[in-house]
VOPAGU-2260 file (C-alpha; in pm, 1 decimal, decimal comma):
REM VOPAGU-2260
SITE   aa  ch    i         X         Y         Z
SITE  UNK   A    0    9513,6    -936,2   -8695,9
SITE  UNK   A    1    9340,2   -1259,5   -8771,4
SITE  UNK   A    2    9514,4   -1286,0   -9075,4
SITE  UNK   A    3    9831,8   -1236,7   -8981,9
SITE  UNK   A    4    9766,2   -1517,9   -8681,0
SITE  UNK   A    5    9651,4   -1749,9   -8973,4
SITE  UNK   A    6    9981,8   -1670,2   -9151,6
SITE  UNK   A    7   10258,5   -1626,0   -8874,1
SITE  UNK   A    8   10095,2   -1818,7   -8551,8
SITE  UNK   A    9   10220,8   -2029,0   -8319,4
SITE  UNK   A   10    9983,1   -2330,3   -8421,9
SITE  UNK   A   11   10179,4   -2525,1   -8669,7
SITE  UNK   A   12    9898,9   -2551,5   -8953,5
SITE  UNK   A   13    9635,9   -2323,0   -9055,2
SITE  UNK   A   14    9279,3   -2445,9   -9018,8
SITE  UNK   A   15    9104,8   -2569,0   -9374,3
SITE  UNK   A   16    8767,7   -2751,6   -9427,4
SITE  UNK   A   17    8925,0   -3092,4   -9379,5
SITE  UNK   A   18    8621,0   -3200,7   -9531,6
SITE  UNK   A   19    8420,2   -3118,6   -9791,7
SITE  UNK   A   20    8138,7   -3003,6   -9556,6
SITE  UNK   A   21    7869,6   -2683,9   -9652,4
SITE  UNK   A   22    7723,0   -2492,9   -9939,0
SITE  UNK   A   23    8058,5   -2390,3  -10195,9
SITE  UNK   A   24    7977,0   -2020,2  -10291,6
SITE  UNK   A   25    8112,6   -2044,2  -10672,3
SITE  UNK   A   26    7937,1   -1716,9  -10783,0
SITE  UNK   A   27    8033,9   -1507,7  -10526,4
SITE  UNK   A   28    8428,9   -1658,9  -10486,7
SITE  UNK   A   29    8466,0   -1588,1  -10858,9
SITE  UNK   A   30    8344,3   -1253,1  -10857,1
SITE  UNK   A   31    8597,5   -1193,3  -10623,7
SITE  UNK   A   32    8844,4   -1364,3  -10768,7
SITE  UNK   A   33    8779,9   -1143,9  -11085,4
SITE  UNK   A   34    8829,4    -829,8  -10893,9
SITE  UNK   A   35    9164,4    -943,5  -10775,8
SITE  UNK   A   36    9279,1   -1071,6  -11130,0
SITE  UNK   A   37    9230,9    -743,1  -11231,8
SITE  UNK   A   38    9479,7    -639,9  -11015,0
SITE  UNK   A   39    9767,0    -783,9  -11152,7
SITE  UNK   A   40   10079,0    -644,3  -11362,2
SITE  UNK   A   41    9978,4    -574,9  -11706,1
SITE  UNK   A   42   10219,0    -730,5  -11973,7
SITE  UNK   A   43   10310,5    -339,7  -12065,9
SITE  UNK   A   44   10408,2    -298,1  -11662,7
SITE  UNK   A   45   10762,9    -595,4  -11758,9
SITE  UNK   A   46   10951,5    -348,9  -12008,0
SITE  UNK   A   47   10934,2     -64,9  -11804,8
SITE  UNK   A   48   11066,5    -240,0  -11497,8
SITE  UNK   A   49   11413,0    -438,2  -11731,1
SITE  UNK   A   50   11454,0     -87,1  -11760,3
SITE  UNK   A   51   11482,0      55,5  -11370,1
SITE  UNK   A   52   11707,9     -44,1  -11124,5
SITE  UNK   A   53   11670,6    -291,0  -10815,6
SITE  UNK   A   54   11561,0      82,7  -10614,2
SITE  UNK   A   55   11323,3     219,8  -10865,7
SITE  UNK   A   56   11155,5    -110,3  -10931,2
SITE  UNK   A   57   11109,5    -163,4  -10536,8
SITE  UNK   A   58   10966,5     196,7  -10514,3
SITE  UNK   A   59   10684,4      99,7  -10819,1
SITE  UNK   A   60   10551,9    -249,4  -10666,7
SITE  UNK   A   61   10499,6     -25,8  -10315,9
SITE  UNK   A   62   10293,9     173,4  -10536,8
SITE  UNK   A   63   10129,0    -124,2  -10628,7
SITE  UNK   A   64    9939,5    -444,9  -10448,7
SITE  UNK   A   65   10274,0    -515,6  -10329,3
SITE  UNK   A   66   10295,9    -204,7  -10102,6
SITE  UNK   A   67   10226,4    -330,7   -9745,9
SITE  UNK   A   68   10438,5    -602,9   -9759,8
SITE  UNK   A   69   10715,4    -388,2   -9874,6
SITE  UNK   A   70   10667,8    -131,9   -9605,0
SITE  UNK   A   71   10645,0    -371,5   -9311,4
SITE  UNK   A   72   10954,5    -563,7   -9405,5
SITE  UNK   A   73   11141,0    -276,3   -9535,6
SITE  UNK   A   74   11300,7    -197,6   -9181,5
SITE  UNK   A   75   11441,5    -566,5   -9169,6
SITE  UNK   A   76   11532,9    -590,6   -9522,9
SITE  UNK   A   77   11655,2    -465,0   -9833,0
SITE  UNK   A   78   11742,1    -506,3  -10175,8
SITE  UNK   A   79   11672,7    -809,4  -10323,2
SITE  UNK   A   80   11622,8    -984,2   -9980,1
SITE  UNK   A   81   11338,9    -695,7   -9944,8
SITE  UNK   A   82   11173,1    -786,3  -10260,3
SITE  UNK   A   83   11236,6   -1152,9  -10185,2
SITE  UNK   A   84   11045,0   -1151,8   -9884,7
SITE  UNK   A   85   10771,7    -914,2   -9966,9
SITE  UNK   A   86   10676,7   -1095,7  -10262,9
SITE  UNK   A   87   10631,1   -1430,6  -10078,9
SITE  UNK   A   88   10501,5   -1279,8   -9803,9
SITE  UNK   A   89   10222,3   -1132,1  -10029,4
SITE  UNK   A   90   10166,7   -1443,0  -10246,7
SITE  UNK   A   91   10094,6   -1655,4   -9900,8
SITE  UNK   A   92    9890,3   -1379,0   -9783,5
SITE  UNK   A   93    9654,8   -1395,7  -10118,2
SITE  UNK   A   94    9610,4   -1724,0  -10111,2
SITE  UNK   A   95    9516,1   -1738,8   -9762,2
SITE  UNK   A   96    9259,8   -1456,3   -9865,0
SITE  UNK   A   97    9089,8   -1736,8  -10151,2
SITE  UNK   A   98    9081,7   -1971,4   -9896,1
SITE  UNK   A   99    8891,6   -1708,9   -9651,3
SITE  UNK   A  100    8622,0   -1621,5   -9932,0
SITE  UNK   A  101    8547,7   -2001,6  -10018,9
SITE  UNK   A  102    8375,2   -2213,9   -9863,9
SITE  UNK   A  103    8237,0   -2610,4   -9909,0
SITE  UNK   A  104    8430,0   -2831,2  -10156,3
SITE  UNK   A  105    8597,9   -2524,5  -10310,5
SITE  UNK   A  106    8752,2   -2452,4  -10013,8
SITE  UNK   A  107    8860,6   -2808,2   -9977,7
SITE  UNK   A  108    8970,1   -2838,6  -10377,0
SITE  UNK   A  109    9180,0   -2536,2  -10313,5
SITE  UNK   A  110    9348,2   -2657,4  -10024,5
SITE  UNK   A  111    9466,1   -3003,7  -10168,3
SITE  UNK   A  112    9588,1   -2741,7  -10448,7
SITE  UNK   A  113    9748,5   -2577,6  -10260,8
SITE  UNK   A  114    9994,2   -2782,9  -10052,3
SITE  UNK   A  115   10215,2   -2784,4  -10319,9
SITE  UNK   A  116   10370,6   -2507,7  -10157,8
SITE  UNK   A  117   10400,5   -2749,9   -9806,9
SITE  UNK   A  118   10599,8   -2944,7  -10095,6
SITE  UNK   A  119   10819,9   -2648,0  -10203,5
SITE  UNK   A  120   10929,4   -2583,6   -9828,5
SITE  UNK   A  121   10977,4   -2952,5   -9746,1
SITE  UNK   A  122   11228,3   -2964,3  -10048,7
SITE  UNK   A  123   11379,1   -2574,1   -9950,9
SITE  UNK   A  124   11437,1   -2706,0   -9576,5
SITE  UNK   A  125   11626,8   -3005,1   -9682,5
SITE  UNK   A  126   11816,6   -2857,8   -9951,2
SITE  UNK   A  127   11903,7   -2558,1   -9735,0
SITE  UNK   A  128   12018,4   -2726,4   -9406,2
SITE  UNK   A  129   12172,9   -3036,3   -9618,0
SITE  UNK   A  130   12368,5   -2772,5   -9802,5
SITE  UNK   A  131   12485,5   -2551,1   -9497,1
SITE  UNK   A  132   12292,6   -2253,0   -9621,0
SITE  UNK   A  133   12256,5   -1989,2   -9363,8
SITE  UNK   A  134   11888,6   -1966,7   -9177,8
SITE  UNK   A  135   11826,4   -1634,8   -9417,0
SITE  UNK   A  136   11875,0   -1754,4   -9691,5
SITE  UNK   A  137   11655,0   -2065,0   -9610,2
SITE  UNK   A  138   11385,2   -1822,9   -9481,5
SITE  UNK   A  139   11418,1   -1607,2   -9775,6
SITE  UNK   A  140   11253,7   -1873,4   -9989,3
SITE  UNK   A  141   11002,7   -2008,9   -9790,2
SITE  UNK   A  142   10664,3   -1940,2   -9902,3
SITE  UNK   A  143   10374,5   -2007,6   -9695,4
SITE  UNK   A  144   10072,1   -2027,4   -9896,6
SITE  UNK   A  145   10020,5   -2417,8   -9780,8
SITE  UNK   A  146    9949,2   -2539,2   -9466,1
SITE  UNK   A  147   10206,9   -2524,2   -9250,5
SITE  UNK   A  148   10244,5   -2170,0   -9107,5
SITE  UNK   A  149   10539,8   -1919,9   -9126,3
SITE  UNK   A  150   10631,7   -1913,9   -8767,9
SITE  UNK   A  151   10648,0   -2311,9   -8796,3
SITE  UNK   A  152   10850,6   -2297,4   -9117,7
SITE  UNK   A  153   11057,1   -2056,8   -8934,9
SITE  UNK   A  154   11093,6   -2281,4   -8666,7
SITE  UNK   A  155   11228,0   -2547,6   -8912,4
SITE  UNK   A  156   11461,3   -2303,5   -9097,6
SITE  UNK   A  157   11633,6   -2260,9   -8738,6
SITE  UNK   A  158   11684,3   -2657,4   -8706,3
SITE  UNK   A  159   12071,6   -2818,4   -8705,3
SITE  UNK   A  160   11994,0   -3119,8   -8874,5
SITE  UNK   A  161   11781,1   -3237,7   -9166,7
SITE  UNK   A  162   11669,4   -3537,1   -8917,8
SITE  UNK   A  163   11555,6   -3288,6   -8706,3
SITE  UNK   A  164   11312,8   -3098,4   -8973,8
SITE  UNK   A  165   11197,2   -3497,3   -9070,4
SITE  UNK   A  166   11123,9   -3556,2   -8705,1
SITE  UNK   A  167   10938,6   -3233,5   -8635,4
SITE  UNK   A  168   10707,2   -3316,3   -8940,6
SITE  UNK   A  169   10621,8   -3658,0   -8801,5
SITE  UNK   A  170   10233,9   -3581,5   -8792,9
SITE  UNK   A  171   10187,1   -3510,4   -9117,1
SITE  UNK   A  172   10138,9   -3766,4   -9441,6
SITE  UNK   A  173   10484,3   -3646,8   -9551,0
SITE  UNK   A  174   10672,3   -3868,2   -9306,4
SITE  UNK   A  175   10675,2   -4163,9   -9405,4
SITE  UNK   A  176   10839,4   -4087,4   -9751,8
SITE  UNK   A  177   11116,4   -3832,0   -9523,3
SITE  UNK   A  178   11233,6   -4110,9   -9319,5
SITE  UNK   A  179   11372,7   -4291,6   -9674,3
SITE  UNK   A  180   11608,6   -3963,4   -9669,3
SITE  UNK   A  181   11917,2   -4015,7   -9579,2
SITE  UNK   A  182   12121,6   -3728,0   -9691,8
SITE  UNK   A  183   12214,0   -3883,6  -10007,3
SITE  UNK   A  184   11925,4   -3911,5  -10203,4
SITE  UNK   A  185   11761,6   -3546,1  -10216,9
SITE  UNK   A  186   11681,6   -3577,6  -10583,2
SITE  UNK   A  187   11515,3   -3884,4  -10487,5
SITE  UNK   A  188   11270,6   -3765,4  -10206,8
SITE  UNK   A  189   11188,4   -3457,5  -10425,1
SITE  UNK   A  190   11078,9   -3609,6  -10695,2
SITE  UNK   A  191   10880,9   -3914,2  -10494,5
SITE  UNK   A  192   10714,2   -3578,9  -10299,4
SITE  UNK   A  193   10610,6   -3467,3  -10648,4
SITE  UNK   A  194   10448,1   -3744,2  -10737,2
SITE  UNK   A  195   10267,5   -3798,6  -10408,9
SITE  UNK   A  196   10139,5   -3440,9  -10392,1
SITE  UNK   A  197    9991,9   -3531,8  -10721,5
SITE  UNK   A  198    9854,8   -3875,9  -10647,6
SITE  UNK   A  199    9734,9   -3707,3  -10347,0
SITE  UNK   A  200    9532,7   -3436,5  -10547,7
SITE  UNK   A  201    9393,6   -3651,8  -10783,9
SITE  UNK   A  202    9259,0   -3866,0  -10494,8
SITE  UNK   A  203    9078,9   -3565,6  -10327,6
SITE  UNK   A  204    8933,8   -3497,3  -10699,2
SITE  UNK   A  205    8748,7   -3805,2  -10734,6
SITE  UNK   A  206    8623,5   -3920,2  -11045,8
SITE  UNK   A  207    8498,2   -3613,6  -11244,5
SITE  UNK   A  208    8132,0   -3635,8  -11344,7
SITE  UNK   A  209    8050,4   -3225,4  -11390,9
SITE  UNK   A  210    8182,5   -3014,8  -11687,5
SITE  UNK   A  211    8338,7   -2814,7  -11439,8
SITE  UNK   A  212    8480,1   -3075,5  -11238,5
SITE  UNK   A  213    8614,2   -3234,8  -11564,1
SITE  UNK   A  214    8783,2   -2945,0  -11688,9
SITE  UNK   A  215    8943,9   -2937,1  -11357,2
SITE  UNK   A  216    9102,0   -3222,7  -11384,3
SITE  UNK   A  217    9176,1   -3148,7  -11773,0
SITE  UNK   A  218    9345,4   -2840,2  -11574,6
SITE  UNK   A  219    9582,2   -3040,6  -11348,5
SITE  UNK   A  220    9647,1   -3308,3  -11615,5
SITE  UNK   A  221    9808,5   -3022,4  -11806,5
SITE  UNK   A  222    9999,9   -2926,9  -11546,9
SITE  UNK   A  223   10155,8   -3249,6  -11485,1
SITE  UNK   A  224   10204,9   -3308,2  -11891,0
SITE  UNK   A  225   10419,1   -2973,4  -11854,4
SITE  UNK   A  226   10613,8   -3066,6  -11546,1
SITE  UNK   A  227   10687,5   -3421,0  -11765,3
SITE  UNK   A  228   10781,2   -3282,4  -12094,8
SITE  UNK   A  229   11053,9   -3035,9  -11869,1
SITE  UNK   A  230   11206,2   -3350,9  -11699,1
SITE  UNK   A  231   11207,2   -3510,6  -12035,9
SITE  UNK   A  232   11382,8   -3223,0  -12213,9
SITE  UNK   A  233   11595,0   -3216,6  -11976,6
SITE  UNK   A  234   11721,3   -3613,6  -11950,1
SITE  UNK   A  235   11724,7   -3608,0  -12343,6
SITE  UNK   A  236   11964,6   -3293,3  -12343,2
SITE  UNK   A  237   12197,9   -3516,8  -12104,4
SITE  UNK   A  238   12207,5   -3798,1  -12338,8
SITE  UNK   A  239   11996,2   -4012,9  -12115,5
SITE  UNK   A  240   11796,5   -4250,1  -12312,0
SITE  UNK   A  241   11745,0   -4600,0  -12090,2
SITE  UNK   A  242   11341,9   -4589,3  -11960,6
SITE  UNK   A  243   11453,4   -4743,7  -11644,1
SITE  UNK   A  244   11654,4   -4446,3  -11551,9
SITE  UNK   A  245   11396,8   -4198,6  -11713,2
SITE  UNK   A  246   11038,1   -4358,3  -11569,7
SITE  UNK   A  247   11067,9   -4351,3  -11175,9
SITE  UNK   A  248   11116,5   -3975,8  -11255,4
SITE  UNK   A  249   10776,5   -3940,6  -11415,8
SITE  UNK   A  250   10417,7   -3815,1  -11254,7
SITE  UNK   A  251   10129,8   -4025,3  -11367,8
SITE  UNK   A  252    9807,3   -3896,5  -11455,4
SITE  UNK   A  253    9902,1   -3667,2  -11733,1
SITE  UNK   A  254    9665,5   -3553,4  -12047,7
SITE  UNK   A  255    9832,2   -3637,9  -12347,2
SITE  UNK   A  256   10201,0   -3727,3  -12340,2
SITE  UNK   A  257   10289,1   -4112,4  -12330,7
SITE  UNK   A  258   10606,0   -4077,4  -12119,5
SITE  UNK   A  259   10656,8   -4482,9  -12152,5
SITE  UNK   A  260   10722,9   -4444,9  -12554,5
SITE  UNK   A  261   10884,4   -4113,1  -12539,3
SITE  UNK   A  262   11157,8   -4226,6  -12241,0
SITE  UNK   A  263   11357,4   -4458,5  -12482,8
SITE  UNK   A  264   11356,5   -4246,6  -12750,7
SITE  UNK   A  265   11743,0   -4084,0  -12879,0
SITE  UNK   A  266   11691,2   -3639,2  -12905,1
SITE  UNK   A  267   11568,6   -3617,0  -13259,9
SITE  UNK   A  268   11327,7   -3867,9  -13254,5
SITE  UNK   A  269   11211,7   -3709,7  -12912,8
SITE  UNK   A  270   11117,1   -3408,5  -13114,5
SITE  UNK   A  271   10964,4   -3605,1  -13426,8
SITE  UNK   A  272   10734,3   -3747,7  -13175,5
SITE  UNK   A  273   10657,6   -3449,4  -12991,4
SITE  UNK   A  274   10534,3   -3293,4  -13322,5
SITE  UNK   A  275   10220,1   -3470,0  -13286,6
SITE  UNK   A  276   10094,0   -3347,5  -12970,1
SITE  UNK   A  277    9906,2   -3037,3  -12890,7
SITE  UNK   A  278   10254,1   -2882,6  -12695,0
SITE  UNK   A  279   10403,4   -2855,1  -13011,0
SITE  UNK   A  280   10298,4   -2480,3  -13133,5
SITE  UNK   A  281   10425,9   -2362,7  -12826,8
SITE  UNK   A  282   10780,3   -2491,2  -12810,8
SITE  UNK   A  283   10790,1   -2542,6  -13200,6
SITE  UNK   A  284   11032,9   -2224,3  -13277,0
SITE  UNK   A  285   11281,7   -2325,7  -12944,5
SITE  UNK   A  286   11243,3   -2718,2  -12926,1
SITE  UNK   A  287   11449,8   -2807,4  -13227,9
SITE  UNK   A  288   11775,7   -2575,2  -13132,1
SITE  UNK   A  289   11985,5   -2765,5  -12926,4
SITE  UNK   A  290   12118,5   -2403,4  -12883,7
SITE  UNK   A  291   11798,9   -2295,2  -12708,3
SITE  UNK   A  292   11829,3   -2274,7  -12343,1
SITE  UNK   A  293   11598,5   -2533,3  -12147,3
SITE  UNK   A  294   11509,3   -2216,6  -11922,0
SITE  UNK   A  295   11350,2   -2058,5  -12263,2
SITE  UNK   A  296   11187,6   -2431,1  -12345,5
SITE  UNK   A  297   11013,8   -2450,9  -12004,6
SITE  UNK   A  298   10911,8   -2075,1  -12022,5
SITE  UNK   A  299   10728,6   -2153,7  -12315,7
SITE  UNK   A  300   10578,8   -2459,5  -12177,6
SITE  UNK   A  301   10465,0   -2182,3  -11903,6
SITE  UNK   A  302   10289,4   -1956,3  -12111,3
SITE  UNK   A  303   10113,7   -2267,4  -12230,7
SITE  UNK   A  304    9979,0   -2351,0  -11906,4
SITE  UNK   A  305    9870,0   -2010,4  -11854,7
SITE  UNK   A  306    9755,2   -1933,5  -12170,0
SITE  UNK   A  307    9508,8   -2267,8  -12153,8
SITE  UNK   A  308    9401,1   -2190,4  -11784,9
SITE  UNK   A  309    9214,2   -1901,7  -11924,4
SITE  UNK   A  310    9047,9   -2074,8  -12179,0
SITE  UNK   A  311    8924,7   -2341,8  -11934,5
SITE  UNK   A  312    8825,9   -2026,2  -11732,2
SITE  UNK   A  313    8600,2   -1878,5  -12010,9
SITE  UNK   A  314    8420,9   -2221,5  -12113,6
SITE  UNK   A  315    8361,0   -2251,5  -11695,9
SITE  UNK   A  316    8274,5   -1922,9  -11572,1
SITE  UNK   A  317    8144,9   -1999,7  -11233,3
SITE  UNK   A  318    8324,7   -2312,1  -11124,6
SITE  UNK   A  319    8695,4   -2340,4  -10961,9
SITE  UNK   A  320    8865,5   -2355,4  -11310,2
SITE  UNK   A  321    8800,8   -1922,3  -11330,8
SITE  UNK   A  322    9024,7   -1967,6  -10937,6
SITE  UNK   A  323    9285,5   -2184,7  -11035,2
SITE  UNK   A  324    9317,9   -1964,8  -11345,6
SITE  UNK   A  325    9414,8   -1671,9  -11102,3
SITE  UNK   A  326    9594,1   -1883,8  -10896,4
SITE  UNK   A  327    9853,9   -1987,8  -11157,6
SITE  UNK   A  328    9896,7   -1626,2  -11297,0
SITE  UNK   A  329    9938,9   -1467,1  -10957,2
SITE  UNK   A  330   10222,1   -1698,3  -10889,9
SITE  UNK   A  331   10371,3   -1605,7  -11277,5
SITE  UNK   A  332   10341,5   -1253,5  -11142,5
SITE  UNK   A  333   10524,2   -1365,6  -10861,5
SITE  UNK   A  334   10807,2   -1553,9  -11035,5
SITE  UNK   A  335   10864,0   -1252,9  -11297,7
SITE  UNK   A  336   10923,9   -1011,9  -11048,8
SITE  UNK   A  337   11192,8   -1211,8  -10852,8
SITE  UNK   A  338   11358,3   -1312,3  -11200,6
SITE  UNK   A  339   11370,2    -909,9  -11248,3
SITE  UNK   A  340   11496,4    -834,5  -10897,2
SITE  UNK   A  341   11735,1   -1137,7  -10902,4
SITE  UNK   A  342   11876,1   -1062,7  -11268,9
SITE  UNK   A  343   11944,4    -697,7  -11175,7
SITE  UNK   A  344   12119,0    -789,0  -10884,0
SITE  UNK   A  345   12343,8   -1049,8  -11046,1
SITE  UNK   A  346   12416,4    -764,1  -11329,4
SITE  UNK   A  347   12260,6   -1016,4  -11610,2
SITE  UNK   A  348   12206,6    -857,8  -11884,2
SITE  UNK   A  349   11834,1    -726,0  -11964,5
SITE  UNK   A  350   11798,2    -955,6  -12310,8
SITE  UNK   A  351   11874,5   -1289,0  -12047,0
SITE  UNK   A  352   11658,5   -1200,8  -11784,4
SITE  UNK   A  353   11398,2   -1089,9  -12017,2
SITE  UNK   A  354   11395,2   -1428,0  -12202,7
SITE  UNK   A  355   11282,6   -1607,4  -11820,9
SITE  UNK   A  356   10999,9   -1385,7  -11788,5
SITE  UNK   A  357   10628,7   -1510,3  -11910,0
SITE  UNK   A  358   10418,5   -1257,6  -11972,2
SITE  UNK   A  359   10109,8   -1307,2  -12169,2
């Protein structure tokens, strides 16, 4: 019940060390951690689901971790919308488990990490009630695994007017940036949130010193080299090629790309200098077909992430990087089973929906 009160209460945020206060318990969080990776859909588990339908796949994940969130939402919803809400109901519900079994600075590391989600339902709320969509389909995507709650989320979902969301989130460090919104510039205030979440996170990590810490950082640098290189792809495949268009859209802090030099650059000499970074093997056979879908470009920049997160995971083994590593794949499990349940309900054919997954 205390749980559930952490997840769905009436108090709009859930309570987090605000500070990095006590004794972190590394060893006994990544044992745990461990146990719960091992839970997860192995890569064999994707080819037998592209073969079920939207019924039989529902009936296997309530065989599965998945099953209590399927049976206590299954007399509201179904469908889709079932698996829809189930799934983020259990993803917020296993984070707020990591953040129950840590304690100290790796509570408070994971919590910073974490409000990227706070990010995801800022951006949902505004597109949604901008856009007319109806309060379902808002709720439908909210996931509360940051630190607003889902009763306060829901609350927003229910609002008339964007303005009224923006005021109703006055008290948090998001403000500021949500009063530039004016209903015009959504692309805008999503991106600007991006980068702030990020600025944000690097601030709370401080100037690495520790392997660990360092390969943290290495961790989170990655990420935001990824989220880069997609936004580039994506401008180049438009034909955009003027920095000052191209730059504001960038996150600083990245590993290894040097957005500055790439911006200007025309397509093909976009992927001549890509060829000489470290992303290369992994969007080598895709990047160069203009063919290739940017879906199938970023998917591969996915499995990158991923694929890296347990490598940092294995040179660390009892330090956050082994969390974040379960973090990132539990939220790939996540994503692959709504791209199945969402492709079978749109009738796409198995080859396209397939080709979104990352499995690994």
């Amino acid at each position: 019940m205390r749980l559930l009160e952490r997840l769905w209460g009436t108090n709009p945020y859930r309570k987090s060390d605000k500070k990095k206060k006590g004794t972190s318990n590394y060893a006994y969080a990544v044992t745990r951690v461990r146990a719960m990776k091992s839970k997860l859909l192995p890569k064999e588990t994707y080819p037998r689901l592209l073969n079920m339908g939207i019924d039989e796949i529902t009936r296997f994940i309530q065989e599965s971790e998945y099953k209590n969130d399927v049976d206590e939402l299954a007399m509201k919803y179904s469908g889709g919308d079932l698996a829809e809400h189930a799934l983020n109901r259990n993803l917020a519900l296993t984070y707020d488990k990591l953040l129950r079994i840590t304690s100290g600075e790796l509570n408070y590391l994971i919590v910073a990490y974490l409000k990227r989600y706070d990010i995801w339902n800022i951006k949902t709320l505004l597109r949604g009630i901008l856009y007319n969509a109806p309060v379902e389909d808002i709720l439908e995507s909210l996931i509360s695994a940051g630190e607003f709650t889902y009763t306060f989320l829901s609350e927003l979902a229910a609002k008339a007017t964007y303005q009224e969301v923006i005021d109703a989130l006055k008290e948090t460090d998001y403000y500021p940036l949500l009063q530039e919104f004016d209903g015009t510039n959504l692309a805008y205030i999503e991106n600007e949130l991006d980068k702030a979440y990020y600025s944000s996170l690097f601030a709370v990590i401080g100037k690495p010193r520790s392997k660990d810490r360092k390969l943290f950082v290495r961790f989170i640098k990655l990420e935001v080299d990824v989220k880069n290189l997609g936004t580039l792809f994506r401008l180049k495949r438009a034909g955009v090629e003027e920095s000052d268009e191209i730059m504001p859209l960038i996150i600083e802090g990245g590993m290894e790309l040097k957005s500055e030099k790439l911006a200007p650059l025309p397509y093909e000499q976009f992927i001549d200098a890509l060829r000489k970074t470290h992303y290369w093997d992994a969007i080598s056979s895709v990047a160069e077909l203009e063919t290739a879908s940017l879906t199938i470009v970023e998917s591969r920049l996915t499995r990158h992430s991923l694929e890296s997160a347990t490598t940092y995971s294995h040179v660390s083994p009892i330090s956050i990087v082994p969390i974040m590593d379960y973090i990132i794949h539990k939220s790939n499990e996540v994503k692959n089973l709504r791209i199945i349940f969402r492709g079978k309900e749109a009738g796409l054919d198995d080859t396209l929906i397939k080709d979104q997954l990352v499995v690994i």
